[in-house]
C-alpha positions in Angstrom: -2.8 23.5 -8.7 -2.7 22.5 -4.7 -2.3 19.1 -3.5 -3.2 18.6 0.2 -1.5 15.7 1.5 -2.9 14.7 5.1 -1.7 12.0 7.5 -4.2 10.8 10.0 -2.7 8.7 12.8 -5.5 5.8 13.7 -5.6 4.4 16.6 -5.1 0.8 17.3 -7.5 -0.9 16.6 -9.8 1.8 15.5 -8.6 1.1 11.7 -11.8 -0.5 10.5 -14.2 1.8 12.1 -12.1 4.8 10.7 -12.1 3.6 6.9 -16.1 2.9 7.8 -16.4 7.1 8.6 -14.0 7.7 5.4 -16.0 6.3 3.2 -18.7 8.1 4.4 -17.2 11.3 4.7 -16.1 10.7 0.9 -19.5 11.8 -0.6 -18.5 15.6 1.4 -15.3 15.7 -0.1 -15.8 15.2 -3.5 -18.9 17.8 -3.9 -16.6 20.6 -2.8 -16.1 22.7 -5.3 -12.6 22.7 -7.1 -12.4 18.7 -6.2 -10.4 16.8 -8.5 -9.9 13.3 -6.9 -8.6 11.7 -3.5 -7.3 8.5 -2.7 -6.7 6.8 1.2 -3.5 5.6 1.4 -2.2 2.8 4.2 
């Protein structure tokens, strides 16, 4: 098993609009093949 743990600095004030594009960006990551789960973390 891998776990990838990733920390992405937001900016100020750019929290909102970043958790907008993650939850987006969700739909990629969990059709890639091997996915098991994620979760966004504050």
């Amino acid at each position: 098993m891998v776990l990838e743990v990733a920390i992405l600095d937001v900016k100020p004030g750019l929290c909102h609009d970043f958790e907008a594009a993650f939850t987006l960006a969700q739909a990629l990551i969990s059709s890639m093949k091997g996915y098991v789960s994620h979760q966004l973390q504050k």
